[in-house]
C-alpha positions as CSV (number, residue, x, y, z in Angstrom):
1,X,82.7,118.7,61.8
2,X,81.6,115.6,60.5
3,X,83.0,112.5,58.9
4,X,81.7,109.8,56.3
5,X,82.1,106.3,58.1
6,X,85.2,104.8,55.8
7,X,84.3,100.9,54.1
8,X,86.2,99.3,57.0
9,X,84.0,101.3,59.5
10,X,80.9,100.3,58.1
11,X,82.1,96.7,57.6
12,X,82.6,97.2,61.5
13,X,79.3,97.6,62.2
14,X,77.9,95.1,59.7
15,X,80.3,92.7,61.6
16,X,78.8,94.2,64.9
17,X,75.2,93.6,63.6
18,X,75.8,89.7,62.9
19,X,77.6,89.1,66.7
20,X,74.2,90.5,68.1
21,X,71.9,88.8,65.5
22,X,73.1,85.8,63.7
23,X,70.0,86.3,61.2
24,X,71.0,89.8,60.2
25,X,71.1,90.4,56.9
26,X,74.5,92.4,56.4
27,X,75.4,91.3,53.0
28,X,76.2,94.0,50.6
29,X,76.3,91.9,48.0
30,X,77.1,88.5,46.3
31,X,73.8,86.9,47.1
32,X,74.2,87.1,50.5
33,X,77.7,85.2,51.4
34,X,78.9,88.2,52.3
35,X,78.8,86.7,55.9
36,X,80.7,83.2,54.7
37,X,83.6,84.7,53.7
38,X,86.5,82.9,56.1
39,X,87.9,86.7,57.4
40,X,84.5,87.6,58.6
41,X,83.5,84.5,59.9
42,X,86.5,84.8,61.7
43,X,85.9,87.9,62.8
44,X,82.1,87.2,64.0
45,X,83.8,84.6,66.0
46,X,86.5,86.5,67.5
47,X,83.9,89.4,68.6
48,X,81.7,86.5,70.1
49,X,84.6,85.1,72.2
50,X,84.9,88.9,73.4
51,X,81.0,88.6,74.2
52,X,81.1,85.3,76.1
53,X,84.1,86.9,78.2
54,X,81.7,90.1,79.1
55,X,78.7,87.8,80.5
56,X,80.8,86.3,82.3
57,X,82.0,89.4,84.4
58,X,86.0,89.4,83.2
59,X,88.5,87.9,85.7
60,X,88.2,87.6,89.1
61,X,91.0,89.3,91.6
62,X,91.5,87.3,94.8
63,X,91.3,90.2,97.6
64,X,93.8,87.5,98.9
65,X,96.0,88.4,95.8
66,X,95.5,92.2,97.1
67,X,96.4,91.7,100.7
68,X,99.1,89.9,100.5
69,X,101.4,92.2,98.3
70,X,100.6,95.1,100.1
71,X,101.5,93.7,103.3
72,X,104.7,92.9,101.1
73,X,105.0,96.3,100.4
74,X,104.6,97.7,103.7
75,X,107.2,95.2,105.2
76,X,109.7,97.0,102.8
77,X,108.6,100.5,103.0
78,X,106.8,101.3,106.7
79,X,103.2,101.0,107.5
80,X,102.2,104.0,105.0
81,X,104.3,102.8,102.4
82,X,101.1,101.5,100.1
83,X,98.5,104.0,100.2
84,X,101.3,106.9,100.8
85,X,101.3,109.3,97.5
86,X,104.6,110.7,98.5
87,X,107.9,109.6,96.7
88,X,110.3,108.7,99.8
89,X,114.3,109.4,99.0
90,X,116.8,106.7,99.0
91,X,117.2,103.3,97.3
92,X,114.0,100.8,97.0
93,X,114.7,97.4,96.5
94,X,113.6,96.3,92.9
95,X,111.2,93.5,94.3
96,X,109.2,95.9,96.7
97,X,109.1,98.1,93.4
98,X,107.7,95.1,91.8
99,X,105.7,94.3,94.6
100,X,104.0,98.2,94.5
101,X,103.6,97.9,90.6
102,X,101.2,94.6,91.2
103,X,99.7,95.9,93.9
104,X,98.4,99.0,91.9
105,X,97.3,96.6,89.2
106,X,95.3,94.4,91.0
107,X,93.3,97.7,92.4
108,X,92.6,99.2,89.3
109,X,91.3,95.9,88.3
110,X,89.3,95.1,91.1
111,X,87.9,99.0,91.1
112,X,87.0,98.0,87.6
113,X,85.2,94.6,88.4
114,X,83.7,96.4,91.2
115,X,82.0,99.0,88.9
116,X,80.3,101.1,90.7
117,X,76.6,102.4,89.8
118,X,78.0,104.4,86.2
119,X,80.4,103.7,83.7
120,X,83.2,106.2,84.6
121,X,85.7,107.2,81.8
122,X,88.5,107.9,84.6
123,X,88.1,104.0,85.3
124,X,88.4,103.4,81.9
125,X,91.8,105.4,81.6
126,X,93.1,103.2,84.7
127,X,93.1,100.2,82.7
128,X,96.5,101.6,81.1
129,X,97.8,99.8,84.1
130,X,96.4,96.9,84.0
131,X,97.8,93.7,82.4
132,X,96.2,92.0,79.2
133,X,94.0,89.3,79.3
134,X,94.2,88.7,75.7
135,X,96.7,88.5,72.5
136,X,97.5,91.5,70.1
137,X,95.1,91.8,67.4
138,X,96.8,91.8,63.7
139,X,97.1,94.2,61.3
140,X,93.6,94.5,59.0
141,X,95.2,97.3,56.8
142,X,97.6,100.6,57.3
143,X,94.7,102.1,58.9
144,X,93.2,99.7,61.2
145,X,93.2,96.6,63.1
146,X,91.8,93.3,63.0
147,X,90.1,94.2,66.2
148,X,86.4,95.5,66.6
149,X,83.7,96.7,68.9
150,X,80.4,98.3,68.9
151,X,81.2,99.7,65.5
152,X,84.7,101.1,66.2
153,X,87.5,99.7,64.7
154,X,90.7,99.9,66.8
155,X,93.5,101.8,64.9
156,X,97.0,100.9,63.7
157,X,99.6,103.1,64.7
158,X,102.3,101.4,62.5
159,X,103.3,104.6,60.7
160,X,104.2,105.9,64.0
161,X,106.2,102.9,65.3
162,X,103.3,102.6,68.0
163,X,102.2,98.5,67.8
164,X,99.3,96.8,69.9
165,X,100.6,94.6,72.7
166,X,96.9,93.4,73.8
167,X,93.6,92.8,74.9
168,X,91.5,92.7,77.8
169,X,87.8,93.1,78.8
170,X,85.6,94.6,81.5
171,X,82.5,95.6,82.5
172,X,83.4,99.4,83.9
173,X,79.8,100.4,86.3
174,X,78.2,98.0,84.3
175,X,78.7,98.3,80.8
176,X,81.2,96.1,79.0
177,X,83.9,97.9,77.8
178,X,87.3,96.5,75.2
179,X,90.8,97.7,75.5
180,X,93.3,97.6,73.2
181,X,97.0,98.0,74.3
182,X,99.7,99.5,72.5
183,X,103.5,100.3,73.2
184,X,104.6,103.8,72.3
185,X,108.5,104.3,70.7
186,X,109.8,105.2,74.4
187,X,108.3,102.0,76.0
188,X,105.5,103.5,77.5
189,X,102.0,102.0,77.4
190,X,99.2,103.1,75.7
191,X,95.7,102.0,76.0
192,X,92.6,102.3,73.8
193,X,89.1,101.5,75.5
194,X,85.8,101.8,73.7
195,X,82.4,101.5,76.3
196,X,79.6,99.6,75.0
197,X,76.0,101.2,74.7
198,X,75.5,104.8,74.9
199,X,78.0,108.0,75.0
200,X,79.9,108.1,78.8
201,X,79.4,111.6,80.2
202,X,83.3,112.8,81.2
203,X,84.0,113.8,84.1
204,X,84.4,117.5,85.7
205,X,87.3,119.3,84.4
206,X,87.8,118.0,81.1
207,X,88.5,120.5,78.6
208,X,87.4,120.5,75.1
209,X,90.8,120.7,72.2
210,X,90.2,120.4,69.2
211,X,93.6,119.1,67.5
212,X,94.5,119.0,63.7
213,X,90.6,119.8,62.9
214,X,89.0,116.8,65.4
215,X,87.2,118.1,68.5
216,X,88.8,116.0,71.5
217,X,88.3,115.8,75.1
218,X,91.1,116.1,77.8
219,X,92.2,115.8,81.1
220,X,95.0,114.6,83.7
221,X,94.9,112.2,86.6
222,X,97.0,112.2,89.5
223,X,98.4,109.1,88.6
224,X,100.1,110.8,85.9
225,X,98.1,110.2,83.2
226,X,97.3,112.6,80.5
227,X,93.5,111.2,79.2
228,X,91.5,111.8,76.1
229,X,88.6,111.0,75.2
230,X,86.3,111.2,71.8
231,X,83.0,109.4,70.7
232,X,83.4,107.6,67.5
233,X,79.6,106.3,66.0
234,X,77.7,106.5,69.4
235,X,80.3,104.9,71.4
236,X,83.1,106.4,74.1
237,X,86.7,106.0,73.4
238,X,89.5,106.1,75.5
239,X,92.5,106.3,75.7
240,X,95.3,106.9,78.5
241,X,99.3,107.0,78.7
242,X,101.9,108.5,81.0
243,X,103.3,110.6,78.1
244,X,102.6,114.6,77.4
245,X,98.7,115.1,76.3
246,X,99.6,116.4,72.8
247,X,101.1,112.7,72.2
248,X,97.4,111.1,73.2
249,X,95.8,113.7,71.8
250,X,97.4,113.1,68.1
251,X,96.7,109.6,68.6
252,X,93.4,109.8,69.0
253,X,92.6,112.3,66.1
254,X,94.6,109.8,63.7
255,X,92.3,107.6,62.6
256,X,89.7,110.3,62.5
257,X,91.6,112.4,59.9
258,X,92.1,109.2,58.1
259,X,88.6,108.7,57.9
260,X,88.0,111.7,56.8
261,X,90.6,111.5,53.7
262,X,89.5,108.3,52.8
């Protein structure tokens, strides 16, 4: 099934085309000022701030940082307590819960900074528990957000009472990736990652859905997370939440089916 790329979309990728080369010419009309229009000057800029942050690796975790609330953690809950999978009864003290929230954090970001040799799409999907390094991006239409990359422009869930929260950026085994965060009506976190360069391979396991018409990719982690994935104009989405899959899974065929009425 195929889709015609909707005038924000390919806007998207003229936008995309003048980040990498200043000298493109993207104008569709107007004699070319097209480009010197103040939204997508601002736009080139905000997608070159994005850049600049990818070059430069994304943030730094001190394994100081690391060490020091998981000793936390074990001081509250044994010797096991942080790398233990198992739920232990009884009351935990709202600070050690704290403590074990950061700690997960600060490995899924240093497992991200760390890479690996391959852009994985399970890393991607552990970046719902991240923080964000970055503001929310405003609404561009019903349909979309002021937010862009390689092509893809991030989607706004307002008609489902689902708004972004944030932004951060990565380089997942190498390849710069953006994440948009959202909040879902229940409070739980949502997040929204599209991979630079070339389609990611997923991982073993993943099963093929295809949901209201839009072939998707699926699976769970262990973590609780119910994953899908999709490749939107060459690139890899994904996105990740502790929610039922059918709830990702309509999520990510949204702005598909709107493309496809538009």
């Amino acid at each position: 099934m195929r889709f015609r790329p909707s005038p924000e979309e390919l806007q998207a990728t003229q936008i995309t085309r003048l980040v990498d080369d200043p000298a493109a010419d993207t104008a569709p009309s107007e004699g070319g000022t097209w480009a010197e229009r103040p939204e997508i000057r601002r736009q080139v800029a905000a997608q070159r701030r994005v850049a600049q942050e990818l070059r430069a690796g994304g943030p730094d975790v001190p394994a100081r940082l690391v060490g020091s609330v998981e000793a936390k953690v074990r001081q509250a809950y044994g010797p096991r307590a942080a790398g233990s999978r198992r739920a232990t009864p009884g009351w935990r003290p709202a600070v050690a819960v704290a403590g074990l929230a950061a700690v997960c954090a600060a490995i899924v970001i240093a497992a991200v900074g760390a890479g690996g040799s391959r852009p994985s799409i399970p890393a991607a999907a552990a970046l719902a528990f991240a923080p964000s390094t970055g503001p929310a991006p405003a609404a561009r239409s019903a349909t979309y957000l002021d937010a862009s990359y390689g092509g893809v422009t991030y989607p706004n869930y307002q008609k489902f009472s689902v708004p972004p929260t944030g932004t951060r950026t990565d380089r997942i085994g190498g390849r710069p990736a953006l994440t948009v965060f959202y909040r879902l009506p229940n409070g739980t976190r949502l997040s929204y990652t599209v991979f630079s360069g070339r389609a990611v391979p997923p991982p073993a396991g993943t099963k093929n859905v295809v949901f209201a018409g839009v072939p998707l990719k699926t699976f769970s982690t262990s973590s609780g997370l119910s994953v899908v994935t999709l490749v939107r104009y060459g690139r890899t989405c994904v996105l990740a939440a502790k929610v039922k899959p059918n709830v990702v899974l309509g999520l990510a065929a949204a702005p598909v089916l709107a493309q496809a009425r538009a």
